[in-house]
C-alpha positions in Angstrom: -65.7 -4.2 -2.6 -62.6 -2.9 0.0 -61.7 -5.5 2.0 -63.0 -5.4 5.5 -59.4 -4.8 6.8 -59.1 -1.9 4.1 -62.8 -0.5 4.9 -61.8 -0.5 8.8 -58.7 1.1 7.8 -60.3 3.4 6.1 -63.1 4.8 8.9 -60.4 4.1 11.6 -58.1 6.6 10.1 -60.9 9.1 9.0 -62.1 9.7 12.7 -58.6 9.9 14.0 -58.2 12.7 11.5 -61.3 14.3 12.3 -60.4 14.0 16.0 -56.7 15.8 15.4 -58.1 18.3 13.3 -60.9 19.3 15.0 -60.8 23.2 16.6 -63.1 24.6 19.3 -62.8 27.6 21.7 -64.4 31.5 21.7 -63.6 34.4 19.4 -63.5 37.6 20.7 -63.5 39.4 17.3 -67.2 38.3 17.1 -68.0 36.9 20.6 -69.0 33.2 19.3 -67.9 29.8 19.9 -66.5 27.9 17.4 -66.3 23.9 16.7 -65.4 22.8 13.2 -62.5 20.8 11.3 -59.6 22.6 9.8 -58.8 21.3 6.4 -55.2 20.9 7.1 -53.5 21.9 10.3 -50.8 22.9 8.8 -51.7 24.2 4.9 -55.5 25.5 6.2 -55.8 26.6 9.8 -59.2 28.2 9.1 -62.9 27.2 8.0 -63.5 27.1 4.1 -67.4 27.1 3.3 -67.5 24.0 1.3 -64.7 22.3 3.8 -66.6 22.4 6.4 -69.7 21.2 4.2 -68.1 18.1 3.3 -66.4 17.7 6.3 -70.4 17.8 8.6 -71.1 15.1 5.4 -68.3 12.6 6.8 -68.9 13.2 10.2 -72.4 11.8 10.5 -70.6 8.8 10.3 -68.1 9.6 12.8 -69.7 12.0 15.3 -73.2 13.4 14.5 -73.1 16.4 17.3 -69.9 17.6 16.0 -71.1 17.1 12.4 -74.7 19.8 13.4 -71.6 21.7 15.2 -69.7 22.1 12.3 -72.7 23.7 10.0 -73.4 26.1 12.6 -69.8 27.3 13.0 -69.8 28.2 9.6 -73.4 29.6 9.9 -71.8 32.3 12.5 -70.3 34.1 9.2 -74.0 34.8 7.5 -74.6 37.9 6.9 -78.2 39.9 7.2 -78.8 40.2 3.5 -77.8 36.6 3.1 -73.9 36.5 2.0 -71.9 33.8 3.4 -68.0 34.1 3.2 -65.9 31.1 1.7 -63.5 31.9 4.7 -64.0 32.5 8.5 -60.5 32.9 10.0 -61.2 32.1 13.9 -57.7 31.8 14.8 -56.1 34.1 12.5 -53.9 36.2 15.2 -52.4 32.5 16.4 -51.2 31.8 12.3 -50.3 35.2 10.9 -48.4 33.6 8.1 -51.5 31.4 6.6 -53.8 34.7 7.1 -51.3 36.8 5.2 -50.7 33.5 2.2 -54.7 33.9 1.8 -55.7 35.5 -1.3 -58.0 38.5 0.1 -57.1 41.5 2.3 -59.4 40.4 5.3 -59.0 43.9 7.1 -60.3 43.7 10.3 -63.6 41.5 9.8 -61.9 38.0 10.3 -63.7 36.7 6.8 -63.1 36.5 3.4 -65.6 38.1 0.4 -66.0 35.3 -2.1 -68.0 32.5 -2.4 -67.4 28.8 -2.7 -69.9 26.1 -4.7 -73.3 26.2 -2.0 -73.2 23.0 -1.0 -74.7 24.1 2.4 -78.1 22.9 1.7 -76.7 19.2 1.0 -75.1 18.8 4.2 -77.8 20.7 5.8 -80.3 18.1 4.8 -77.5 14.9 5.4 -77.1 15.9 8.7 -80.6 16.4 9.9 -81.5 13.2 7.8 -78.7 11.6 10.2 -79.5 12.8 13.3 -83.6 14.3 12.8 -83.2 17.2 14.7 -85.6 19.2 14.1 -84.1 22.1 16.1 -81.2 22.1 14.2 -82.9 22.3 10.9 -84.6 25.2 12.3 -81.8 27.2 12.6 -80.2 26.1 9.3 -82.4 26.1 6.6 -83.2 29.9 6.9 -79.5 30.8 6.1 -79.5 28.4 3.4 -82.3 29.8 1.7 -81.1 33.2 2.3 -77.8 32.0 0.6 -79.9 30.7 -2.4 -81.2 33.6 -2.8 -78.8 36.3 -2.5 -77.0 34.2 -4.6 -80.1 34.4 -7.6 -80.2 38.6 -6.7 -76.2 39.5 -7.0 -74.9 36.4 -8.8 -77.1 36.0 -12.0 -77.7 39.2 -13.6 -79.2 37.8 -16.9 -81.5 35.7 -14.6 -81.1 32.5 -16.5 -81.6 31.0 -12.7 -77.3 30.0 -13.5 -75.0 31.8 -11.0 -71.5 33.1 -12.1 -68.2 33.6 -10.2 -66.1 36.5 -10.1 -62.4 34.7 -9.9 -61.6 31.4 -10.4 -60.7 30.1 -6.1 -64.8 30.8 -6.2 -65.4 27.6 -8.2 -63.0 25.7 -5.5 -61.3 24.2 -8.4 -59.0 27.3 -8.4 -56.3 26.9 -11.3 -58.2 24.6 -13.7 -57.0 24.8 -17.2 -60.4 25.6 -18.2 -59.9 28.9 -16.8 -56.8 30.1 -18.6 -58.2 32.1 -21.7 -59.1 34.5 -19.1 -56.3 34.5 -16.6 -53.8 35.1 -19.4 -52.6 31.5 -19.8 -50.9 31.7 -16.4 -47.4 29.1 -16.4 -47.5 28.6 -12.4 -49.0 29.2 -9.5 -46.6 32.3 -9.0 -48.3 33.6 -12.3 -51.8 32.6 -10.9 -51.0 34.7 -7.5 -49.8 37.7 -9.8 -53.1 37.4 -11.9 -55.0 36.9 -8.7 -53.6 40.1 -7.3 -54.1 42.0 -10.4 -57.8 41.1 -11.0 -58.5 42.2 -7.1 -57.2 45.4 -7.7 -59.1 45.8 -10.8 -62.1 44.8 -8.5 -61.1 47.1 -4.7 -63.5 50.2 -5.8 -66.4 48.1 -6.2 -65.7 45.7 -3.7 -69.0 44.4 -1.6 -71.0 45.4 -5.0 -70.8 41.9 -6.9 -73.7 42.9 -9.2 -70.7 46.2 -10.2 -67.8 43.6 -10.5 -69.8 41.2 -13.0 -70.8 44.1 -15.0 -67.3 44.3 -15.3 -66.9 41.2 -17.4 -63.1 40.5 -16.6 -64.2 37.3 -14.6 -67.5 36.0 -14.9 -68.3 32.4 -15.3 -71.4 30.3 -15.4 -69.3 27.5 -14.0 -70.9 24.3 -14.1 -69.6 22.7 -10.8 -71.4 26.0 -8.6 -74.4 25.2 -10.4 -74.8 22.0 -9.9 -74.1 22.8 -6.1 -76.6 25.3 -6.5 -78.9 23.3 -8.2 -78.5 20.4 -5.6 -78.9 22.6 -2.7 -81.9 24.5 -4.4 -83.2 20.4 -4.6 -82.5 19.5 -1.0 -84.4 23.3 0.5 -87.3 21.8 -1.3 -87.9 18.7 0.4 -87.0 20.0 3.8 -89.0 23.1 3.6 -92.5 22.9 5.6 -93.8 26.1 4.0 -95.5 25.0 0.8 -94.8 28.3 -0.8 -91.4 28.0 0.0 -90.4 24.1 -1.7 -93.1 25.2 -4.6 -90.6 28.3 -4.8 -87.0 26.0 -5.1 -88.6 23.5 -6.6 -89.5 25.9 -9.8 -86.2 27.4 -9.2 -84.2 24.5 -9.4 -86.0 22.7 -12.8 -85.3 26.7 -14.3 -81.9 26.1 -13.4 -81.4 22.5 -14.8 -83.1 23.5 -17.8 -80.7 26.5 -18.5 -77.7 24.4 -17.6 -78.7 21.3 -20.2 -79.6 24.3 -22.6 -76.5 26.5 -22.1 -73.9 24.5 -21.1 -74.3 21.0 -22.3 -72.6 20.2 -25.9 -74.1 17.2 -27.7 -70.9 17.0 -29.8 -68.2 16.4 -26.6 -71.0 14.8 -24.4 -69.9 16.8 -21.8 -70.7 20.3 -19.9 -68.5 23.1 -20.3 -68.7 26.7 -18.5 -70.2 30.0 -20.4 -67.3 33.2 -19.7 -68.2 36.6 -20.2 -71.6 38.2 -21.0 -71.2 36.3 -24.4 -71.3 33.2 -22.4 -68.8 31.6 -24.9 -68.2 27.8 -24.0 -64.6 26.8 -22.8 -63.8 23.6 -23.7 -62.1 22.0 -21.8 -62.8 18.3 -20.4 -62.4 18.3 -16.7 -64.1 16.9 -13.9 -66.8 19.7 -13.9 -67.5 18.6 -17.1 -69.2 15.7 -15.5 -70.7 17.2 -12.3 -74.1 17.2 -13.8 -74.2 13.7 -13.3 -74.8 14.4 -9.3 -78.5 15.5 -10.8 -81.0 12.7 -9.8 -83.3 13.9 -12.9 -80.5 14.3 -15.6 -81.7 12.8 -18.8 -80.7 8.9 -19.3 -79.4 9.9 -22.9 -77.3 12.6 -21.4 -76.5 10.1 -18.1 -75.3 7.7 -20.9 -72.4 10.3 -22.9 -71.0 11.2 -19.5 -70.5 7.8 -18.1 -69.2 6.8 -21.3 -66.2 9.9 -20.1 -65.9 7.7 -16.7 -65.3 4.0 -18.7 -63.0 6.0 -21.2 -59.0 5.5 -20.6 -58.1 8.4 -22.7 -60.2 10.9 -20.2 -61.0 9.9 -16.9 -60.5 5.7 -16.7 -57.1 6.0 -15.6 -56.0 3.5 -12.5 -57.0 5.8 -10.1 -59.6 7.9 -10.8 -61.1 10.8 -11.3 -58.6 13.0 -12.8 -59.3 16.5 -12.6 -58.9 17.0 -15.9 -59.2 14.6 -19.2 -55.8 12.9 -19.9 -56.1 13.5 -23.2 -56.1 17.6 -23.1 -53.0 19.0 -23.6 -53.1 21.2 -20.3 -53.2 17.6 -18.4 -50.7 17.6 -15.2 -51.4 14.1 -13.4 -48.5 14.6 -10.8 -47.5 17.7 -7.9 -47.5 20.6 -9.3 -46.8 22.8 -6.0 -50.1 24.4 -5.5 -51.0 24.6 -9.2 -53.8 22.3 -8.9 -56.5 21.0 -10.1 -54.8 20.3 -13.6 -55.1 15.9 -13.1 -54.6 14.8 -10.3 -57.6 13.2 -8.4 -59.7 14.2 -5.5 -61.8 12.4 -3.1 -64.4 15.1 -3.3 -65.2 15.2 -6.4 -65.1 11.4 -6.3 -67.6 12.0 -3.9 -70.2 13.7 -5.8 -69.5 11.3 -9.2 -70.1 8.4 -6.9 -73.5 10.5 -6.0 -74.3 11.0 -9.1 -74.1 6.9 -10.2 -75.9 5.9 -6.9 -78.8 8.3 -7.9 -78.6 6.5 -11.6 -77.9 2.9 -10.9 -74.6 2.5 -12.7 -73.2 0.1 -9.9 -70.6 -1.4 -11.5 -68.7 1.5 -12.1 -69.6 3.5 -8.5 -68.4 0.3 -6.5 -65.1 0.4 -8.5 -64.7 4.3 -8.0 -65.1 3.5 -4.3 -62.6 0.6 -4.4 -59.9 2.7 -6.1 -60.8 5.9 -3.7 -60.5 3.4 -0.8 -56.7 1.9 -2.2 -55.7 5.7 -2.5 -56.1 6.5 0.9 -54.8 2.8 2.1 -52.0 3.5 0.0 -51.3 7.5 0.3 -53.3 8.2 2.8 -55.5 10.7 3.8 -54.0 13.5 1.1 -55.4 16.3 -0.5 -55.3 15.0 -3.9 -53.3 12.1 -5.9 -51.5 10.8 -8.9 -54.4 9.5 -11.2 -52.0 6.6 -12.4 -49.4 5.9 -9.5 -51.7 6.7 -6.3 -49.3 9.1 -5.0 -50.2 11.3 -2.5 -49.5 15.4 -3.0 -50.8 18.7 -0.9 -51.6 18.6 2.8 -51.6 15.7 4.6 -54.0 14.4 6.6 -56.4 16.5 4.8 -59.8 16.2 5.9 -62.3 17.0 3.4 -61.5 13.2 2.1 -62.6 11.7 4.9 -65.6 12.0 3.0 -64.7 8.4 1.2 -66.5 7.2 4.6 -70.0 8.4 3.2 -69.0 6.5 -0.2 -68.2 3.3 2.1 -71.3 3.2 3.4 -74.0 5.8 1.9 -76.3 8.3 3.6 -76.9 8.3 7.2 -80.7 7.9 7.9 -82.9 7.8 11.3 -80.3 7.6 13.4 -80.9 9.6 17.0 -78.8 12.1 17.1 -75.8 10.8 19.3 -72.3 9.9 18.5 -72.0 7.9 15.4 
């Protein structure tokens, strides 16, 4: 366990981040008012999708009205037929330069047209679970399930009930090794941007027509991460659903869905998961954190629970001193230190320490989520609050005072539940 002067630490410096990186005010472009936490004040002025999804998660320990505030920021960018972007840019006249760094020409509509892994329904159901308002559940699950199932319509056109991206920033684990048989092996981030740019071009005369770009087959990946997201959220619409039809509807949806994954994606041989590319859906194997993500699924198999904790106890893959590396030591693509925006290739990341520590609550490996929590808890006392770290050294690399890893705080000390809505 942190000490209590390291756990103080920790939630001390988690809601003074929240605090200083906290936005609100009116946009004219589409005449709403906006509260939510930027990731980074200065690296990420805007709202990302699953940012702000993990950012509503931490703050139902730090402020539960700004944490329903937060979802329903990002709710402003649904659309009618049930898109929602990866990107609202509120205040994107007041930081030109970020808007123009960004990855997509935004034109005029103030939002990006990708996707990021849905884990809108999670913190959709942790916040109302925090706060139970009812009200606020009312206005959010519809989006949600609208998400879901746009995503099922334009995002899985073999209807194996697994969604696929269309570039790799969609998976949120933008430049993972695992992804570079199809970007052309890239040998920076400057060859990533170029690839990027190239692939979007490839993609402008369908653009808005996703079921067009997949049919394309340049980039399109069952990636396991998204689908566990999607699985998850598919999970949590299910419970919170009052329509019988409706959680009798996800609930089928979401056992197709794990089925496919265990089926497609999960190789006995590695113990692991591994994404399906191209219509083919040929496996790339490579051992990264997503590889493990399945392990968030509350009704994995034990056998299967078993081979991937086995990756977590491991010091040749993911057991290094500060865990979990974001990609096995032991594959040759391995980069545990800064590699100036090429990330995602080892270092670790308080999110995705997150959701393994979710995955051994739900399966009662105790041992090894209190000492993921210990270690995630001496990062940020040692680094702080950073957007990712050295696996062996602790170092601290990206944005600082980034805010998605406040979300250690819901590690520390589990789901909010019953409490009455106020400040936390």
């Amino acid at each position: 366990m942190p000490t209590p002067a390291t756990a103080a630490f920790v939630r001390r410096e988690a809601a003074r981040i929240m605090t200083r990186n906290r936005r609100t005010g009116h946009a004219d472009w589409n005449d709403r008012d906006y509260a939510y936490v930027v990731p980074s004040p200065g690296s990420y002025p805007f709202q990302w999708f699953w940012d702000s999804c993990f950012h509503a998660i931490a703050l139902t320990h730090i402020n539960r009205d700004w944490a329903r505030e937060e979802l329903l920021t990002l709710l402003h960018g649904a659309q009618p037929g049930g898109f929602i972007p990866h990107q609202l840019l509120w205040e994107k006249d007041r930081h030109p330069e970020a808007a123009a760094r960004q990855s997509e020409d935004f034109g005029a509509r103030y939002t990006s047209t990708s996707i990021q892994p849905p884990v809108l329904a999670v913190a959709i159901e942790r916040v109302y679970r925090a706060t139970g308002d009812a009200a606020f559940l009312a206005r959010c699950l519809p989006p949600a399930v609208a998400f879901h199932r746009w995503l099922a319509e334009y995002r899985d056109p073999d209807g194996d009930e697994l969604i696929a991206i269309i570039q790799p920033d969609e998976s949120g684990i933008d430049a993972s090794p695992k992804f570079d048989p199809l970007m052309e092996y890239p040998r920076d981030n400057d060859d990533l941007v170029r690839w990027i740019a190239r692939l979007y071009a490839r993609y402008a005369p369908l653009r808005l027509n996703d079921r067009a770009i997949l049919d394309l087959d340049l980039f399109n990946v069952e990636e396991v991460l998204t689908n566990v997201f999607h699985i998850l959220g598919m999970e949590a619409i299910a419970r919170l659903a009052a329509d019988e039809r409706l959680a009798t509807e996800f609930a089928g949806r979401e056992a197709r869905a794990q089925a496919a994954l265990i089926a497609k994606c999960w190789d006995d041989e590695a113990g692991a998961f591994f994404d399906l590319a191209g219509k083919e859906e040929r496996p790339l194997r490579v051992l990264t954190v997503a590889s493990l993500a399945p392990l968030a699924l509350p009704s994995l198999p034990r056998p299967i629970v078993e081979r991937l904790v086995a990756h977590l106890r491991d010091p040749e893959t993911f057991a290094l001193p500060y865990p979990v590396p974001s990609v096995a030591a032991r594959e040759p693509s391995f980069m545990p230190g800064d590699a100036r925006g090429f990330i995602w290739r080892g270092p670790s990341w308080i999110n995705s320490n997150w959701l393994i520590g979710e995955g051994l609550r739900a399966h009662g490996i105790d041992d090894l989520r209190q000492r993921l929590i210990d270690a995630t808890c001496a990062l940020v006392e040692r680094s702080g609050f950073r957007e990712y770290y050295h696996p062996y050294t602790g170092e601290g690399f990206g944005s600082r005072d980034h805010s998605w890893s406040t979300i250690v705080v819901d590690m520390l000390d589990g789901p909010v539940a019953g409490a009455d809505g106020g400040e936390g």
